[in-house]
ROSE-4610 file (N, C-alpha, C; in Angstrom, 1 decimal, always signed):
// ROSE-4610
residu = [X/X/X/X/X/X/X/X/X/X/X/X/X/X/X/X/X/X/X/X/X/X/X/X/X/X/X/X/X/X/X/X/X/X/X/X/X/X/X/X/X/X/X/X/X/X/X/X/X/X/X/X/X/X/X/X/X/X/X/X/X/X/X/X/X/X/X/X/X/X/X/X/X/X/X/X/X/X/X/X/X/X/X/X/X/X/X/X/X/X/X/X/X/X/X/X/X/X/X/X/X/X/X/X/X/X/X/X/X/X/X/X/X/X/X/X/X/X/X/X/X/X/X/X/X/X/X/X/X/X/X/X/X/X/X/X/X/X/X/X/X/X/X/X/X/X/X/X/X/X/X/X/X/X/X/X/X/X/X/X/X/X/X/X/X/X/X/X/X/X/X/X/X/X/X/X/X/X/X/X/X/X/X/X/X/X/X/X/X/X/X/X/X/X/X/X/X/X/X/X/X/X/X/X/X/X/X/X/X/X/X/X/X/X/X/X/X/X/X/X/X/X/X/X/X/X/X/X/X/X/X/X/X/X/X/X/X/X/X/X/X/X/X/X/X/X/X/X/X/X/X/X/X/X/X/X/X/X/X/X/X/X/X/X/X/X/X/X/X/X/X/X/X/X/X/X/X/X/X/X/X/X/X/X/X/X/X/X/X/X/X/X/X/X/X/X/X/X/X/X/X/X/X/X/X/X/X/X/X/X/X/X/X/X/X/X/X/X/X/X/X/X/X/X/X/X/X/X/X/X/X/X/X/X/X/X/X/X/X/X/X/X/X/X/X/X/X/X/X/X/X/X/X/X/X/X/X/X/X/X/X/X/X/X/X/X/X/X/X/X/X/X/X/X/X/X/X/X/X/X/X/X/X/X/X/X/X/X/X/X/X/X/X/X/X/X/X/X/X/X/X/X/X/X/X/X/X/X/X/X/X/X/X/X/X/X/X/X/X/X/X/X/X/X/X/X/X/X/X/X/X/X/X/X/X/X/X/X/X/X/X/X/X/X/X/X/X/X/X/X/X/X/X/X/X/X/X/X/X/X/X/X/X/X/X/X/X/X/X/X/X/X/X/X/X/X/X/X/X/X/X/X/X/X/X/X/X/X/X/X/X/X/X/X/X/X/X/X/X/X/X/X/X/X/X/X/X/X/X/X/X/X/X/X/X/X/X/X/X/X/X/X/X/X/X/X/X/X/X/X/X/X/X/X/X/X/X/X/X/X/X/X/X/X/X/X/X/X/X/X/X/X/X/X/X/X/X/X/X/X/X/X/X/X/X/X/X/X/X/X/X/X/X/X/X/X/X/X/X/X/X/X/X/X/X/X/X/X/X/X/X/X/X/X/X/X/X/X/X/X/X/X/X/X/X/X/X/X/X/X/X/X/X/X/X/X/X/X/X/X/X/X/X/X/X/X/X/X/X/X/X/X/X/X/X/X/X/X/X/X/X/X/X/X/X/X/X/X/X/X/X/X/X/X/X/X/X/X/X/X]
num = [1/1/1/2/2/2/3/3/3/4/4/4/5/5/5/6/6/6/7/7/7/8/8/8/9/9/9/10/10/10/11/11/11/12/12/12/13/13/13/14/14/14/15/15/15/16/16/16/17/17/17/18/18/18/19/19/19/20/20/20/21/21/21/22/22/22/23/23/23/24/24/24/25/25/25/26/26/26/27/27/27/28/28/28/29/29/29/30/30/30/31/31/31/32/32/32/33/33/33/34/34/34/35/35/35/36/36/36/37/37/37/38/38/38/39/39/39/40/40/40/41/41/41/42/42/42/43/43/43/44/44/44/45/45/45/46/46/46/47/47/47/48/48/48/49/49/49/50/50/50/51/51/51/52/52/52/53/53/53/54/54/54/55/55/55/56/56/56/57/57/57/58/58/58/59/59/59/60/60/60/61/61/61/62/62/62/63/63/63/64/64/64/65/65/65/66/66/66/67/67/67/68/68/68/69/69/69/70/70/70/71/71/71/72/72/72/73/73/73/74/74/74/75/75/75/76/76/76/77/77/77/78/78/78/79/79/79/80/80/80/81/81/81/82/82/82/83/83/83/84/84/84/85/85/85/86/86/86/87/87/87/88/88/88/89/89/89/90/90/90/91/91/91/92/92/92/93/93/93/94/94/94/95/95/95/96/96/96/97/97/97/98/98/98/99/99/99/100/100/100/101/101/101/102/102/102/103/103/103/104/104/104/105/105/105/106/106/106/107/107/107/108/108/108/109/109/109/110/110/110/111/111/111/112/112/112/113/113/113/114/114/114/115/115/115/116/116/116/117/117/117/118/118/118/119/119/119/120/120/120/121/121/121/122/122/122/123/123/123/124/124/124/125/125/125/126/126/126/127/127/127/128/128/128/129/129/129/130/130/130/131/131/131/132/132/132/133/133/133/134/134/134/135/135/135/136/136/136/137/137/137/138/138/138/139/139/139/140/140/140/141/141/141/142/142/142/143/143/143/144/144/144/145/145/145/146/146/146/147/147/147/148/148/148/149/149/149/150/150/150/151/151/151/152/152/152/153/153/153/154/154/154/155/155/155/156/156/156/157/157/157/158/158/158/159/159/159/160/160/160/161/161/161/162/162/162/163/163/163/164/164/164/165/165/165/166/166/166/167/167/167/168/168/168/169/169/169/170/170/170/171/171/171/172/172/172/173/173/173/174/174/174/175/175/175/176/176/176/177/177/177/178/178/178/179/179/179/180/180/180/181/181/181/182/182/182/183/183/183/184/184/184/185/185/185/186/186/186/187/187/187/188/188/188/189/189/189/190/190/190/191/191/191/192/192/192/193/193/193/194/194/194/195/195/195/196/196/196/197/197/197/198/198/198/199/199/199/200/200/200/201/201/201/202/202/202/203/203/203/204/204/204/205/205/205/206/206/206/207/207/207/208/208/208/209/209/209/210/210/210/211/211/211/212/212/212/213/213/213/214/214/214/215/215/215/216/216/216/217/217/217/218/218/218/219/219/219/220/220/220]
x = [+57.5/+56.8/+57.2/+56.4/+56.5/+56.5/+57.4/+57.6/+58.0/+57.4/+57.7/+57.4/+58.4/+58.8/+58.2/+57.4/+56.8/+57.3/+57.0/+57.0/+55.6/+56.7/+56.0/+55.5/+56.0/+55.8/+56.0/+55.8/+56.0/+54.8/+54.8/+53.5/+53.9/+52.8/+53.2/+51.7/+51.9/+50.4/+50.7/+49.2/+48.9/+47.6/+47.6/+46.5/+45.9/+46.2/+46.1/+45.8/+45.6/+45.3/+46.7/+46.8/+47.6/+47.5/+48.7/+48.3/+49.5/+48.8/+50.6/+50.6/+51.3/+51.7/+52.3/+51.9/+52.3/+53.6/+54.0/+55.2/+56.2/+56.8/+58.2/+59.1/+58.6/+59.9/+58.8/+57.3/+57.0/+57.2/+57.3/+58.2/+56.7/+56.6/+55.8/+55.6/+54.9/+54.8/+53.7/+54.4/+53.6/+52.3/+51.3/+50.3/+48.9/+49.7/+48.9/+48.7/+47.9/+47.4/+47.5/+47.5/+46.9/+47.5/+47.5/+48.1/+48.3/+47.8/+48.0/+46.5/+46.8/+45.5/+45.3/+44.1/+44.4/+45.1/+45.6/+46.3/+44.9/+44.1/+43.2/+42.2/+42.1/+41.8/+42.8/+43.9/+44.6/+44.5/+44.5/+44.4/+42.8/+41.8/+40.7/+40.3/+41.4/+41.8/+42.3/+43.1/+44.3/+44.3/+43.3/+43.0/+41.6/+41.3/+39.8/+39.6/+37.9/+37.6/+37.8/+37.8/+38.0/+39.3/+40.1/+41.5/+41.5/+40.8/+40.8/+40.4/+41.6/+41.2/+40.4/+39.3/+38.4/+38.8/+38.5/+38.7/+37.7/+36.3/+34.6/+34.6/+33.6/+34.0/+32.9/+33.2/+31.9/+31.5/+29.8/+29.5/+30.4/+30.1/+30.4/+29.6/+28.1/+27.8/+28.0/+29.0/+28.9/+30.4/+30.8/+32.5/+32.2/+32.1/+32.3/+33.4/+33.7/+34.5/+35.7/+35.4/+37.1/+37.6/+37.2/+37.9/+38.4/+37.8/+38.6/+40.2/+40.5/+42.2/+42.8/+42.3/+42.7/+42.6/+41.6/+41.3/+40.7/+40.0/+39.6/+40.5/+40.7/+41.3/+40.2/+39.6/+38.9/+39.6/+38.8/+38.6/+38.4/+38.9/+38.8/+38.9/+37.9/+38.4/+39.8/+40.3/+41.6/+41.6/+41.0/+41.0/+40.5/+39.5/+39.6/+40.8/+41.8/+42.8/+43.5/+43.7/+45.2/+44.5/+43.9/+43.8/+43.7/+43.2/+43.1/+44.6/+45.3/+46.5/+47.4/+47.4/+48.7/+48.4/+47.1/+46.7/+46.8/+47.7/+47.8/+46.3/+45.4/+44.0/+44.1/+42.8/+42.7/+41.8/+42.1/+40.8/+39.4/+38.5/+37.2/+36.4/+36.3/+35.6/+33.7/+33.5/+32.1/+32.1/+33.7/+33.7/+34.1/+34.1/+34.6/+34.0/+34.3/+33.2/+33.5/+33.8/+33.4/+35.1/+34.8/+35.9/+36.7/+37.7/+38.3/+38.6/+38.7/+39.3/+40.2/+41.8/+43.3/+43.9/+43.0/+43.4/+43.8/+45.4/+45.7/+46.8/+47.0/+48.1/+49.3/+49.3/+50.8/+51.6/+50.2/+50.8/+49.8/+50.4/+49.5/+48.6/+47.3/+46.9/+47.3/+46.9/+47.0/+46.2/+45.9/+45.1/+46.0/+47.0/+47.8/+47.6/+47.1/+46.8/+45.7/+45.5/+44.0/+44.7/+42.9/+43.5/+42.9/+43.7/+42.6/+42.7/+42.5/+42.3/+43.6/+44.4/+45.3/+44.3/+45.4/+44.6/+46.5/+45.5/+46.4/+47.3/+48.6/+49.2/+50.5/+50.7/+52.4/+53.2/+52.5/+53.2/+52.9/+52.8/+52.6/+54.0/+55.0/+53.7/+53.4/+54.0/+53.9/+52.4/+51.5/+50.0/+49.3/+48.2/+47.5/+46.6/+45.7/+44.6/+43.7/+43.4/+42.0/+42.6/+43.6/+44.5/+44.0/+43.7/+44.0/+45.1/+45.2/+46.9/+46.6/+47.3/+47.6/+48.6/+48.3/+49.7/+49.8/+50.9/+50.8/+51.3/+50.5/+51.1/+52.2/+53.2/+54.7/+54.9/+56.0/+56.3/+55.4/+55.9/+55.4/+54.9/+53.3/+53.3/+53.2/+53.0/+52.5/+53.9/+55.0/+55.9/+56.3/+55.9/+56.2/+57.5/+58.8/+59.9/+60.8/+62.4/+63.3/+63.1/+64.4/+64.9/+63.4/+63.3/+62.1/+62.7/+64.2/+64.7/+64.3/+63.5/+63.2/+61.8/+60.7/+59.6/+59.0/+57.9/+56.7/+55.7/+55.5/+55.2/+53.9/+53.1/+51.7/+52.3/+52.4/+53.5/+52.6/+52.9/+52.5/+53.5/+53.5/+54.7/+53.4/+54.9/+54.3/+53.4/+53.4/+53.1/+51.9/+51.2/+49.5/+50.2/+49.5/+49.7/+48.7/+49.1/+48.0/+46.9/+47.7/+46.9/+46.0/+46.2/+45.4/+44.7/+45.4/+44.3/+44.4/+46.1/+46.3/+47.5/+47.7/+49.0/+49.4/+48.5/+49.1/+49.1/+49.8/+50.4/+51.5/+51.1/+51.8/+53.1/+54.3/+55.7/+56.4/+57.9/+58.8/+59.4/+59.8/+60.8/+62.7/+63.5/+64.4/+65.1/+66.3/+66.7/+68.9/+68.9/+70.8/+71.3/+72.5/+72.7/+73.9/+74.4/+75.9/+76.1/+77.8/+78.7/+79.3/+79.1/+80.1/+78.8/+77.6/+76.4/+75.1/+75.4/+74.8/+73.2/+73.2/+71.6/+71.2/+69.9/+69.2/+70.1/+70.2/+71.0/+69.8/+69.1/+68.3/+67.5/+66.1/+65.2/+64.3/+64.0/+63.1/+61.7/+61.1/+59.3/+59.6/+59.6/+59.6/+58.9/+58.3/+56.8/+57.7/+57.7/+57.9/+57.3/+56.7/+56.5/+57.3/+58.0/+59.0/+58.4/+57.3/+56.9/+57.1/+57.3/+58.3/+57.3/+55.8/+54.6/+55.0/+55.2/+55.8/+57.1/+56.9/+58.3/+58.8/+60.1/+60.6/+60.3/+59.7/+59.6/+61.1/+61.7/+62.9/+62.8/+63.1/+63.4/+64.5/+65.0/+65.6/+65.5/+65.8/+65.6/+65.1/+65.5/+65.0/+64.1/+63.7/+63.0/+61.4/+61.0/+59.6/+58.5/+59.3/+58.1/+57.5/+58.2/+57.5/+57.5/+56.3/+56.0/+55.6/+56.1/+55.7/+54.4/+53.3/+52.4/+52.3/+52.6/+52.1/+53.2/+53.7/+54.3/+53.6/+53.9/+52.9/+53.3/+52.0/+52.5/+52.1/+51.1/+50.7/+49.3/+49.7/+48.9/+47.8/+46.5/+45.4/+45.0]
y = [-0.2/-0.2/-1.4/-2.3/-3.2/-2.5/-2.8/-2.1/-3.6/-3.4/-4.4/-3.7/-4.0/-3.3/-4.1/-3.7/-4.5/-3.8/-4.2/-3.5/-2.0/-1.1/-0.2/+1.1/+0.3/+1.5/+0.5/+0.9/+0.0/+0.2/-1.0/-1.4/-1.6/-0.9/-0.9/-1.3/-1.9/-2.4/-1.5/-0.8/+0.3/-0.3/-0.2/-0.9/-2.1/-2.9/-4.3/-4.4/-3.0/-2.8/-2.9/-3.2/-2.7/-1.9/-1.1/-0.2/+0.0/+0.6/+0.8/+2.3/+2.6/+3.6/+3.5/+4.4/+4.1/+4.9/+5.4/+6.5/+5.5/+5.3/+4.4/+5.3/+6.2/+7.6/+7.6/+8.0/+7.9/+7.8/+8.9/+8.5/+8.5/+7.5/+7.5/+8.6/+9.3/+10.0/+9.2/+9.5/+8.8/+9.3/+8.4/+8.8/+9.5/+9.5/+9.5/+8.4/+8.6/+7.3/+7.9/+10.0/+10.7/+9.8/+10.0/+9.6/+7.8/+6.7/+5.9/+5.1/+3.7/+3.4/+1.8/+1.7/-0.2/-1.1/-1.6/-3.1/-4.1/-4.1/-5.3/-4.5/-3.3/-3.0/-3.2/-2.5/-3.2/-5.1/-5.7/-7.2/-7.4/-6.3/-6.9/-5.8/-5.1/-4.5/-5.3/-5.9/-6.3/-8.4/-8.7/-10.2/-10.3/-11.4/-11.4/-12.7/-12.5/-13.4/-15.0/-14.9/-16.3/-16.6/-16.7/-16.8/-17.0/-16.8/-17.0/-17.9/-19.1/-20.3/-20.5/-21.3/-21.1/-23.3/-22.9/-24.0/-24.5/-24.3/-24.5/-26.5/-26.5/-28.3/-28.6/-29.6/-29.7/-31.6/-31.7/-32.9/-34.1/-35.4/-36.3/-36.9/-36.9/-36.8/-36.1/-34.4/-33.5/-33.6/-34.9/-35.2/-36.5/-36.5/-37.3/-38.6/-39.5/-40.5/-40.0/-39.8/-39.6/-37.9/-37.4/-36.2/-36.5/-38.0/-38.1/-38.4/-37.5/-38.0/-37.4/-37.0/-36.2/-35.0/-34.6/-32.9/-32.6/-33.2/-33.1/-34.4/-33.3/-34.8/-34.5/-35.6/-35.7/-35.1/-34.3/-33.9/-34.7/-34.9/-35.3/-34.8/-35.7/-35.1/-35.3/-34.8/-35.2/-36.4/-36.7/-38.2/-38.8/-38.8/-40.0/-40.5/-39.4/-39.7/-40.4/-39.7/-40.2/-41.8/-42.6/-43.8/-44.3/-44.0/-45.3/-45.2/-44.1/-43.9/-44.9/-44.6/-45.4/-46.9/-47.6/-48.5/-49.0/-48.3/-48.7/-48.9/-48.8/-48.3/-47.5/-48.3/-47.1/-46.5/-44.9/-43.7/-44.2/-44.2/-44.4/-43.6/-43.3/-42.3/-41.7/-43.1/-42.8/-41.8/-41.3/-40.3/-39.3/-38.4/-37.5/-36.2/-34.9/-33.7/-33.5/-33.9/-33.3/-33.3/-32.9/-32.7/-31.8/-31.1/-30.1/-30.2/-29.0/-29.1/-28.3/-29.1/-28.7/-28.3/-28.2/-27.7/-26.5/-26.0/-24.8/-24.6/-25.8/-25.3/-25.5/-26.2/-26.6/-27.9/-28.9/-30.0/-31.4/-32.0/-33.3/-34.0/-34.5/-35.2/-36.5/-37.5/-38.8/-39.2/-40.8/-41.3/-41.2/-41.3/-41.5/-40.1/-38.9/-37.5/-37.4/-36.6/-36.2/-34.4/-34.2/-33.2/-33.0/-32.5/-31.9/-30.4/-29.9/-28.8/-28.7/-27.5/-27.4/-26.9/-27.2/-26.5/-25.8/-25.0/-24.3/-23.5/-22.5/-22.0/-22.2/-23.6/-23.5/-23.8/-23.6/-23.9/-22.3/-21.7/-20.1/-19.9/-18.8/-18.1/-19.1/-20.1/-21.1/-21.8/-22.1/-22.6/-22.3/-21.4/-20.7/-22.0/-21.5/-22.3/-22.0/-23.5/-23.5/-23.9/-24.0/-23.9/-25.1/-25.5/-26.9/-27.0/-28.5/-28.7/-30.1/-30.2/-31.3/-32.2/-33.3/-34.4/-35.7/-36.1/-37.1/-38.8/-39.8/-40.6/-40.8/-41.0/-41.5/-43.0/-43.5/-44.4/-45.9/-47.0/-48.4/-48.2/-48.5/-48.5/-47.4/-46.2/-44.5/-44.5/-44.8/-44.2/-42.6/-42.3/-41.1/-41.7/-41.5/-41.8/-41.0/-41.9/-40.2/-39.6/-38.7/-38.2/-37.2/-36.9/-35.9/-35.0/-34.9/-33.3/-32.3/-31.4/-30.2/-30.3/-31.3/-31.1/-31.0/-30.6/-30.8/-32.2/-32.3/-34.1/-33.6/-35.0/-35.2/-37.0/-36.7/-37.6/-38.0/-39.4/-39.3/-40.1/-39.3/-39.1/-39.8/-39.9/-40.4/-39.7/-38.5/-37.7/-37.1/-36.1/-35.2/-33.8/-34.0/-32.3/-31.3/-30.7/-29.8/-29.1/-28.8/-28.2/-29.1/-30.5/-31.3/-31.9/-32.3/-32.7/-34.5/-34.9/-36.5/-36.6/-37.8/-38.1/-37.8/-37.2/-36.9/-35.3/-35.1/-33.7/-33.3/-31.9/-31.3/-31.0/-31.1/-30.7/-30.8/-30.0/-29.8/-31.1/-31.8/-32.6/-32.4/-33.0/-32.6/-34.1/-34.5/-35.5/-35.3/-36.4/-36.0/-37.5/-37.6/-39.0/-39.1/-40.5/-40.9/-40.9/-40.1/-40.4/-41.1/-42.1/-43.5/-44.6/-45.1/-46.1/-45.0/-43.5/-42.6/-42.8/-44.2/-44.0/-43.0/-42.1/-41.4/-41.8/-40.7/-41.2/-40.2/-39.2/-38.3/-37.4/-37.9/-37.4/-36.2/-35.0/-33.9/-33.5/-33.1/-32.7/-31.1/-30.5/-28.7/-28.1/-27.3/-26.4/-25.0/-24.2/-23.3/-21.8/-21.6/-21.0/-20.9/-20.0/-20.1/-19.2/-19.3/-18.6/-19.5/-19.1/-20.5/-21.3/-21.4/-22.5/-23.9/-23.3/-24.4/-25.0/-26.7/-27.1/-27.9/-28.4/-29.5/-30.7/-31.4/-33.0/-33.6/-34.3/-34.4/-36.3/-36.7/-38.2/-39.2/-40.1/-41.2/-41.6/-41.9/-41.9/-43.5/-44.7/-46.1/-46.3/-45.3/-45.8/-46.3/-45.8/-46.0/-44.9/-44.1/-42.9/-41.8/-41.7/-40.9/-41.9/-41.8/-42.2/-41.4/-41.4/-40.4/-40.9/-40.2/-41.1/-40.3/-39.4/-38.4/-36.9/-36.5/-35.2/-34.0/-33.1/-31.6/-31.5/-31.5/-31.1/-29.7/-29.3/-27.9/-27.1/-26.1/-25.2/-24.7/-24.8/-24.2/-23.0]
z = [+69.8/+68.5/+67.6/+66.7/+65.8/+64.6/+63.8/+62.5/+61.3/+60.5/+59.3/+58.2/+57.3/+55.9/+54.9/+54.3/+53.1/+51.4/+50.8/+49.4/+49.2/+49.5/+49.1/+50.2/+51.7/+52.9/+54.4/+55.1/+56.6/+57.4/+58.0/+58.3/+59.9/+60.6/+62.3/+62.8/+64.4/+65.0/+66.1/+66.1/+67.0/+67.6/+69.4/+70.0/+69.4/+68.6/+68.2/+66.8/+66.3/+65.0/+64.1/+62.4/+61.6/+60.7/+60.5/+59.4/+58.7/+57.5/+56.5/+55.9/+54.9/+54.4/+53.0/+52.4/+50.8/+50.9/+51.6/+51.4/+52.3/+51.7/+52.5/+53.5/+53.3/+53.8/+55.3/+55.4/+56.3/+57.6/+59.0/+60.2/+60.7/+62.1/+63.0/+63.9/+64.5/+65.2/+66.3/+67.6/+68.7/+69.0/+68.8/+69.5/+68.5/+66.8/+66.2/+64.8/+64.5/+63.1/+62.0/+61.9/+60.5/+59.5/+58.2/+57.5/+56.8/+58.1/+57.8/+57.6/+56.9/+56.0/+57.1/+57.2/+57.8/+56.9/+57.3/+56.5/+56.4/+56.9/+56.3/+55.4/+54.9/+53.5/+52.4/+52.8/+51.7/+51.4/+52.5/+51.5/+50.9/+51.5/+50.4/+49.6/+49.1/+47.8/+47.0/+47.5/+46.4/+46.3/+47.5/+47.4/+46.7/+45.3/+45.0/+46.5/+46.0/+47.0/+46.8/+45.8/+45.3/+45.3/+45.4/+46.1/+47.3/+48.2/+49.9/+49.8/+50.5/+51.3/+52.2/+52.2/+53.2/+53.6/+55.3/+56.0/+56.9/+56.0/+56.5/+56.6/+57.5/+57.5/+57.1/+56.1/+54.7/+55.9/+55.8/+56.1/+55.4/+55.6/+55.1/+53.5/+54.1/+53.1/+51.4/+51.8/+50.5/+49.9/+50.7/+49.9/+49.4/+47.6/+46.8/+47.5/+47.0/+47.6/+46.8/+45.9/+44.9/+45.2/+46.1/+46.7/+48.2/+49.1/+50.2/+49.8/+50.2/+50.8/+49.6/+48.5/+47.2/+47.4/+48.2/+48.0/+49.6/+50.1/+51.4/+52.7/+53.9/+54.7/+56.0/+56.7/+57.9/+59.2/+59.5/+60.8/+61.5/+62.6/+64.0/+65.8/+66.1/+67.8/+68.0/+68.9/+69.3/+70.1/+70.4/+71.5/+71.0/+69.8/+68.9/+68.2/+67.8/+67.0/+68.1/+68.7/+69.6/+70.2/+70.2/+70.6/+69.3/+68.3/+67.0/+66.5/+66.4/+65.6/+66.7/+68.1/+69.1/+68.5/+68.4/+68.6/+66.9/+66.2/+65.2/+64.0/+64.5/+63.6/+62.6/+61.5/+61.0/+61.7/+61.1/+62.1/+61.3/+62.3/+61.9/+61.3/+59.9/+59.5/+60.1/+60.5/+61.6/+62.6/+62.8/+63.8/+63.4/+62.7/+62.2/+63.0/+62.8/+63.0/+61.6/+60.3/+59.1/+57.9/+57.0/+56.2/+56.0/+55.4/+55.2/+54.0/+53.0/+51.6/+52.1/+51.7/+51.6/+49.9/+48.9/+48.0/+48.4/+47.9/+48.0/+48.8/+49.7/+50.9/+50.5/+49.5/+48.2/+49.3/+49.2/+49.5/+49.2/+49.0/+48.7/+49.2/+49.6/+50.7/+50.6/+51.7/+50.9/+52.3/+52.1/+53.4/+54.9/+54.5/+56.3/+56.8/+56.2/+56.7/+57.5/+58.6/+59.2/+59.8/+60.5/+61.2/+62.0/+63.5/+64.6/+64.7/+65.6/+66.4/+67.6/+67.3/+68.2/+69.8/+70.5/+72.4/+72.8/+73.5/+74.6/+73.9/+74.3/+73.7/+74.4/+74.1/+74.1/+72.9/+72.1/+70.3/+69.7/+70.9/+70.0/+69.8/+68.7/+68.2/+66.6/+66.5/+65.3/+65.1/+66.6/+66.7/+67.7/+67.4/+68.1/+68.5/+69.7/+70.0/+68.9/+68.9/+67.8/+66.5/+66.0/+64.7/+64.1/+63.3/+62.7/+61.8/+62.2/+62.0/+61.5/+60.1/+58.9/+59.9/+60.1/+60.3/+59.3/+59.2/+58.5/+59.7/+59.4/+60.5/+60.3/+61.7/+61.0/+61.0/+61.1/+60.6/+60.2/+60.3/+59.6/+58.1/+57.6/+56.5/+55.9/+56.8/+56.2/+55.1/+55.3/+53.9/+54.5/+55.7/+56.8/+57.8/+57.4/+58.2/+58.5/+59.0/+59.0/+60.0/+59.5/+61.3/+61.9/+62.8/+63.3/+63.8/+63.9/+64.3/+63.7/+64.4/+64.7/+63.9/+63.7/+63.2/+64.3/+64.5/+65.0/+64.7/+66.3/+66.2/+67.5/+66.9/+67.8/+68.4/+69.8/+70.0/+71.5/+72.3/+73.4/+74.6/+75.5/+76.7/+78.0/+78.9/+79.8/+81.2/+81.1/+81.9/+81.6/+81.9/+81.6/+80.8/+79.5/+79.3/+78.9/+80.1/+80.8/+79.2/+78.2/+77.2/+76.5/+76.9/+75.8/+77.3/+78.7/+79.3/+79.3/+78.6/+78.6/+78.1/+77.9/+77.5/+76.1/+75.1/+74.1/+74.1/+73.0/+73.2/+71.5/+71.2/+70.0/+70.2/+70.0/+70.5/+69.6/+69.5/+68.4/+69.3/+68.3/+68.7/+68.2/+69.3/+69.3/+69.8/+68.9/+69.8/+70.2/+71.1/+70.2/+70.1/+69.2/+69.0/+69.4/+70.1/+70.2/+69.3/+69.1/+68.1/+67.4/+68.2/+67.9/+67.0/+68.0/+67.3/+66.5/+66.4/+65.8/+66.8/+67.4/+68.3/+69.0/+69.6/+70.3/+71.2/+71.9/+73.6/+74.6/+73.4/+74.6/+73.9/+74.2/+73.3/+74.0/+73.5/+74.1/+73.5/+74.1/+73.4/+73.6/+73.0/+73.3/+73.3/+73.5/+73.4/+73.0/+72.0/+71.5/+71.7/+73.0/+74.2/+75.1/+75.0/+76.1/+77.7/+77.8/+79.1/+79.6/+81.1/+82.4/+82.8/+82.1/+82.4/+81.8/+80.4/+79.6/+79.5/+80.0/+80.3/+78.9/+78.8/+78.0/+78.6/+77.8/+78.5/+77.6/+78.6/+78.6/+79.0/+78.2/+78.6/+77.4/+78.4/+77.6/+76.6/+75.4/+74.0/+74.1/+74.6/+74.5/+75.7/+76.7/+77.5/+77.4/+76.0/+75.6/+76.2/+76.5/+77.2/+75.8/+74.9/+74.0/+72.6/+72.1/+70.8/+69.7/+69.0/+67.9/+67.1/+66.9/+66.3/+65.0/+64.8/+63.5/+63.3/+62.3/+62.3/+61.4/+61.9/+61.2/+59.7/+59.1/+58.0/+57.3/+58.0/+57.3/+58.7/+58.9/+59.7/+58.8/+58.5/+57.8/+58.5]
């Protein structure tokens, strides 16, 4: 059984459903539900609607210009991004599938931001398929620098990865440094799935096999 303690009673998932209890003392008994209320009425009890972030992708035409990059960041294919960004471009706004308004996520936009569409589930349980995922580009003029241990990076390796279908790919990154010249001696891509499908891409820190082109900044 899954049990999580909230304010006010404990909340358990039964056959894929959740439910809670106003009585904190409350014991489960197997096999039945009496007594317990859904958990998604309580949040549209207690959420107005107007507080729900909505992550609808508004045309190009219906984003003012002084809301790009201030309040909306561009959508993109994933394989449009990952070749204009390696190639040092800017992203072509001609190609967008649409905009996003990120007001609300308690972070800033700015132009070096976009976002795609996560694939596959080896970043579960942190990024489900389908997720859209804020990155900021990293380094040169983005003002996006600094160590990358333990963020999550849209990065591209030398190998196929099977959830995206190419050489780029979403991964925690992980490095370690000599002691002595503090340099990378050995850099990792992780997938935070640990089912035995999903491997570490594991390579040399100078050999030029992974580039970091962008790091996560917010899951919508």
């Amino acid at each position: 059984r899954e049990f999580i303690r909230y304010e006010g009673g404990i909340v358990r998932k039964e056959n894929g459903m959740w439910y809670y209890n106003d009585n904190a003392n409350y014991c489960y008994q197997a096999g039945s539900t009496e007594g317990w209320k859904l958990f998604a009425d309580l949040f549209k009890a207690s959420i107005p609607a107007e507080t729900i972030v909505s992550c609808q992708v508004v045309d190009t035409v219906n984003v003012p210009e002084a809301d790009r990059y201030t309040r909306f960041l561009p959508l993109y294919p994933f394989h449009i991004a990952c070749g204009a960004l390696e190639n040092g471009d800017a992203l072509p706004e001609d190609d967008i599938d649409g905009w996003i308004d990120v007001s609300g996520y308690g972070f800033k936009p700015n132009a070096q931001m976009f976002v795609v569409h996560a694939k596959g589930e080896s970043m579960l349980p942190k990024i489900h398929p389908d997720d859209l995922c804020v990155f900021e580009k990293y380094g040169g003029a983005s003002g996006n620098a600094g160590s990358r241990e333990g963020q999550i990076v849209f990065a591209r390796q030398q190998g196929k990865d099977n959830d995206y279908d190419c050489q780029y790919t979403i991964k925690e990154y992980h490095s370690e440094k000599d002691p002595v010249s503090g340099h990378n001696i050995k850099v990792e891509l992780r997938p935070l799935n640990s089912a035995p499908q999903y491997k570490v891409i594991d390579v040399k820190a100078e050999s030029g096999e992974i580039v970091t082109i962008a790091t996560l900044k917010a899951i919508l």
